[in-house]
C-alpha positions in Angstrom: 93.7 95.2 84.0 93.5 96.3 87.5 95.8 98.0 89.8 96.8 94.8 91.3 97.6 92.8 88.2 100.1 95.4 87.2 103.8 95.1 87.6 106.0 96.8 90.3 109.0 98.3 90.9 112.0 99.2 93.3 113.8 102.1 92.3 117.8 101.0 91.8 118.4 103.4 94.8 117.6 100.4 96.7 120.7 98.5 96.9 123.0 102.1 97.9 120.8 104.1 100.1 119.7 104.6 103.6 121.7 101.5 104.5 121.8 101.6 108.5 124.6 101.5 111.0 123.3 100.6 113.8 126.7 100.6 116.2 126.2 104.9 115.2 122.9 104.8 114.7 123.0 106.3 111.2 121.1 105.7 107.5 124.6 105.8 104.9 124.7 105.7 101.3 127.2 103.6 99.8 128.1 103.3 95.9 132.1 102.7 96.4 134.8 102.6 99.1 135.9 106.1 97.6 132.4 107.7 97.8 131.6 106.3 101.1 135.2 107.6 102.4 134.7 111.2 101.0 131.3 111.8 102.2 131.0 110.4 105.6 135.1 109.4 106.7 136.0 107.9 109.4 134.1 104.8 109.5 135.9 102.3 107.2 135.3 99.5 110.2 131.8 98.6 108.8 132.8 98.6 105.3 132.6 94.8 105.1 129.4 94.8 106.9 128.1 97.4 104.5 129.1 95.1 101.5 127.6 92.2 102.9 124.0 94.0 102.6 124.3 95.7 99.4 125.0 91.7 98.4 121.8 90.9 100.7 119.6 93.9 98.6 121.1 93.0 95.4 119.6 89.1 95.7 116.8 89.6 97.4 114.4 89.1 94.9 116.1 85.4 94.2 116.4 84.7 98.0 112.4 86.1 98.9 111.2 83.6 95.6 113.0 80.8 97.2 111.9 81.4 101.0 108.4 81.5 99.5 108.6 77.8 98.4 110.3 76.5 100.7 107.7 78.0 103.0 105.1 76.2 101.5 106.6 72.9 100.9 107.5 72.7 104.6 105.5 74.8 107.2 101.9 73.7 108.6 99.9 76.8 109.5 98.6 76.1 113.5 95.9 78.7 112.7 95.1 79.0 109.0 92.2 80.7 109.2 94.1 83.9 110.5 95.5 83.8 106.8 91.7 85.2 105.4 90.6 88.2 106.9 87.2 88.0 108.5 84.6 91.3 109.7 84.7 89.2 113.1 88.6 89.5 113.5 87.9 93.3 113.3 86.7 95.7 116.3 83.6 97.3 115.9 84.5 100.3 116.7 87.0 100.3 113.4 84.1 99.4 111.2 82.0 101.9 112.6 84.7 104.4 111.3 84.8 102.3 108.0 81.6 102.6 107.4 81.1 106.4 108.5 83.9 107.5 106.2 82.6 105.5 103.2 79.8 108.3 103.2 80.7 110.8 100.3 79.9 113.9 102.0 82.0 113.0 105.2 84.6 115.8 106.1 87.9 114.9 108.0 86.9 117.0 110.8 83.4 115.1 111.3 85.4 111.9 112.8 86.1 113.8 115.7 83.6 111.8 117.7 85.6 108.5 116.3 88.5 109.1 115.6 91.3 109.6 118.3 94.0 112.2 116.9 97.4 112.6 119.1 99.4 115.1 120.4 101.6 114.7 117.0 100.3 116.2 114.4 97.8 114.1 111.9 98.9 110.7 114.2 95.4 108.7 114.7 94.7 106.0 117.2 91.7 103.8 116.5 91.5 99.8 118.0 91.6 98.0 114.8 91.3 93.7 115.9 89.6 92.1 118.6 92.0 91.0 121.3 91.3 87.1 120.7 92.2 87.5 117.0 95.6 89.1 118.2 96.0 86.4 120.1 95.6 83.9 117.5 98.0 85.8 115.2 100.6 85.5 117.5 100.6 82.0 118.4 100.6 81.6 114.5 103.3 84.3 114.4 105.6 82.5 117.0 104.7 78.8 115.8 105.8 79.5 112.4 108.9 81.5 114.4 109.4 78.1 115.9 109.5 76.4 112.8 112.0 75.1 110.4 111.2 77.4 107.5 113.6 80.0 106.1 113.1 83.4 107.3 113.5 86.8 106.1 114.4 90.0 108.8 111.7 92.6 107.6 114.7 95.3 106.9 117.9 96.9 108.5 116.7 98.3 111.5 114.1 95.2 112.7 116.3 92.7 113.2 113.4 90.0 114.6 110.2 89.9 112.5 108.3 88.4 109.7 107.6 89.3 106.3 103.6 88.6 105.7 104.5 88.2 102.0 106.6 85.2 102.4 104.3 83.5 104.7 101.0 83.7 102.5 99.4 86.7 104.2 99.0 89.3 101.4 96.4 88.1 98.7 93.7 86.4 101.7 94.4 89.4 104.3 96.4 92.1 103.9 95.3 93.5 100.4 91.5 93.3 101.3 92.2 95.2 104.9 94.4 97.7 102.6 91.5 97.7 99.8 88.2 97.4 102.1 88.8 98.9 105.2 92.4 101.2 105.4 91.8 103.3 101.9 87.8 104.7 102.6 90.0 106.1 105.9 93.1 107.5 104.4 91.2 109.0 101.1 89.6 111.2 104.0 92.7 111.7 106.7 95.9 112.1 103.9 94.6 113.2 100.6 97.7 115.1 99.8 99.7 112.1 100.3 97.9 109.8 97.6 95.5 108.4 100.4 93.1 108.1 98.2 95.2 106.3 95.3 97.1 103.4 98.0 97.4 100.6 95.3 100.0 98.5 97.2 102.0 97.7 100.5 104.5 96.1 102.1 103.6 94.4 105.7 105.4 92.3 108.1 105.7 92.1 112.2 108.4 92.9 114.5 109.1 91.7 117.5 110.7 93.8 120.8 112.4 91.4 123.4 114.4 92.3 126.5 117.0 89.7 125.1 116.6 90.8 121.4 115.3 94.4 119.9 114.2 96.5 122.8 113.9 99.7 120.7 114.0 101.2 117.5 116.2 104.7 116.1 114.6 107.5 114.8 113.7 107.1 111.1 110.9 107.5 108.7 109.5 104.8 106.6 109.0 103.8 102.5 105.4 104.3 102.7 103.1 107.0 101.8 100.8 106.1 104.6 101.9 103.4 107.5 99.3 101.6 110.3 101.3 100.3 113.2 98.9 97.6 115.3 100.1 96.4 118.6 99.4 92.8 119.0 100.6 92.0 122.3 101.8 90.2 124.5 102.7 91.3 127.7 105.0 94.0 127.8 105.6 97.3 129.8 106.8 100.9 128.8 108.0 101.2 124.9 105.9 103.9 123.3 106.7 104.9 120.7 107.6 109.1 119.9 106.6 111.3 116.6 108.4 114.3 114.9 107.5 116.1 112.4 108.0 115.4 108.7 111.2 114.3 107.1 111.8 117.5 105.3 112.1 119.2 108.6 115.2 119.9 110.1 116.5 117.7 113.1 117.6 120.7 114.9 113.8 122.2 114.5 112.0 119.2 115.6 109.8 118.5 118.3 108.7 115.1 119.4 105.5 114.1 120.8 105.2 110.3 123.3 102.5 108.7 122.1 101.0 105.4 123.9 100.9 101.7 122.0 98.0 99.8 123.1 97.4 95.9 122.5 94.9 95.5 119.7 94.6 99.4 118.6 96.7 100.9 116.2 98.3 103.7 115.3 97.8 105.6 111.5 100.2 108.2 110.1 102.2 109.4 107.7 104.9 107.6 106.1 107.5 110.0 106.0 107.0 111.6 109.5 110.0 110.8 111.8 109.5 108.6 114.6 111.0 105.6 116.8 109.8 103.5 119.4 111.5 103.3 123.1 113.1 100.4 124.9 110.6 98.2 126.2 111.2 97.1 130.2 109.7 94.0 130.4 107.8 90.9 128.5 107.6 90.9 124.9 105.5 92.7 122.2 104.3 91.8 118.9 104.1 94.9 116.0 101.7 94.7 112.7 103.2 96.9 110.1 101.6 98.1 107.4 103.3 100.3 104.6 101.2 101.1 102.1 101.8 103.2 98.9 100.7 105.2 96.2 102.5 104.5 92.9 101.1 108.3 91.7 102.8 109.5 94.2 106.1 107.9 94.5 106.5 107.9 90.3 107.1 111.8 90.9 110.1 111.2 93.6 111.6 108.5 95.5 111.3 109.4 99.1 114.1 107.2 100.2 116.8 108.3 97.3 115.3 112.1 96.7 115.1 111.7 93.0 112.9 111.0 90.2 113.0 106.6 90.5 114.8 104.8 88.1 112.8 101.4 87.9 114.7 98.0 88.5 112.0 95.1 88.3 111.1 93.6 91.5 109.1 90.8 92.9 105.4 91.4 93.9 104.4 94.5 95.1 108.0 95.5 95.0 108.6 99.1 96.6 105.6 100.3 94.6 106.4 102.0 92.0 104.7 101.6 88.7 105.8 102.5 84.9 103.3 104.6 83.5 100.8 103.0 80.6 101.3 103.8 77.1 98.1 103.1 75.6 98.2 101.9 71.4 96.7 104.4 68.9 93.5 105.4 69.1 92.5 103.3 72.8 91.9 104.8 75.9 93.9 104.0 79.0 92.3 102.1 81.3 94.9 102.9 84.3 94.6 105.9 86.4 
């Protein structure tokens, strides 16, 4: 059995925590009226919104299943090759870093020549698709947008996007760019956050407007290590800004601007703070990739704090795995 036939988790934190306000701009945690009251007062106005996504989180796994079918029982593709990732969709430049980091003896400083690192600390910027495959994957994006089919928001803060799961992406693109091309990169940039052990993901595209989402509040995401491709279209100002990591105090923080660029993208930790700024004209498209390491996350939930208690979830879930209990006298063939 392989790392991708096995099952996946969410941890039961999911339907309670870091449930987002946006009218104050805050991530709550909500297990009853009383709790809610006693550790955050004051804001028993969004109670009823509050209840309507715990309901949202606690049938999500139904509601994603029955998208998914009705997906493919109604919606024509008007690109469907974009759906199988090809070496010609990619920019050479990104498979010349591929390549030079699938070289055993390659140390993370050697990339220096390749690899673009920002002014935030262990942020990379590398171009990642050719230009006329992002604009293929938009039109499909928007056609599909266009379309009939049920739709799922990617989470609480994004409220215009698509999940990639729902609409076929993950088994023909997604898990090969993860397997193939992102992991022989993160095994060398983020070691010490199970870069080298990614075995699943969660992506899905959002979508800044000057009539819809312009921006989006400083947060940090459920990912060990995220990539954050800009896909167009037209659009001016909105780059995004970098902290440091979760664990550090607001009050401490600095933040560093960093530029999004059509077709190049933007690697980096999961769990360092950031947010993107208000856009000031046109429209842009985002790829986001979360991927994660169930070694890592089976120590600690990084959106709860605390050792995961396991609630079964569709697909790759949020990751996590149980461990394997091998019978008597067999070897484990996970590790």
């Amino acid at each position: 059995m392989t790392n991708e036939d096995r099952q996946f988790y969410i941890c039961n934190c999911f339907t309670t925590d870091n449930i987002f306000l946006e009218e104050y701009k805050l991530h709550v945690r909500f297990v009853s009226e009383q709790q809610f009251t006693r550790d955050y007062g004051g804001f028993e106005d969004v109670f009823n919104k509050i209840s309507q996504e715990v309901d949202r989180r606690r049938r999500l796994s139904v509601t994603c299943a029955e998208r998914v079918a009705a997906i493919k029982d109604t919606y024509r593709p008007l690109h469907p090759h974009v759906y199988h990732l090809q070496e010609s969709y990619l920019a050479p430049k990104f498979k010349q870093i591929v390549d030079f980091c699938r070289v055993s003896a390659v140390r993370e400083g050697s990339l220096g020549d390749l690899l673009q690192e920002e002014a935030a600390a262990r942020v990379y910027r590398f171009p990642v698709f050719e230009r006329s495959f992002c604009e293929q994957l938009v039109e499909e994006l928007e056609h599909f947008e266009q379309s009939s089919a049920p739709k799922g928001r990617p989470n609480t803060m994004n409220h215009y996007g698509i999940l990639l799961n729902e609409l076929g992406f993950d088994e023909g693109f997604i898990t090969p760019l993860r397997q193939r091309y992102l992991q022989p990169l993160t095994s060398l940039l983020y070691p010490d956050c199970g870069g080298g052990s990614l075995d699943s993901h969660k992506a899905f595209v959002v979508k800044y407007d000057m009539d819809e989402d312009r921006d989006l509040s400083y947060h940090y995401d459920n990912a060990e290590v995220t990539l954050n491709v800009s896909l167009g279209k037209d659009f001016t100002e909105g780059n995004l800004y970098f902290g440091d990591m979760r664990q550090v105090p607001l009050s401490e923080m600095q933040c560093w601007e960093v530029e999004h660029r059509v077709s190049e993208g933007l690697l980096h930790r999961g769990q360092q703070m950031h947010g993107a700024l208000p856009i000031s004209s046109g429209q842009r498209w985002n790829l986001i990739v979360w991927i994660r390491a169930s070694q890592e996350r089976n120590k600690l939930c990084p959106m709860c704090n605390r050792r995961p208690e396991l609630v079964e979830g569709g697909g790759f879930a949020d990751g996590f795995t149980k461990p394997c209990i091998a019978p008597l006298n067999a070897a484990c063939v996970l590790t």
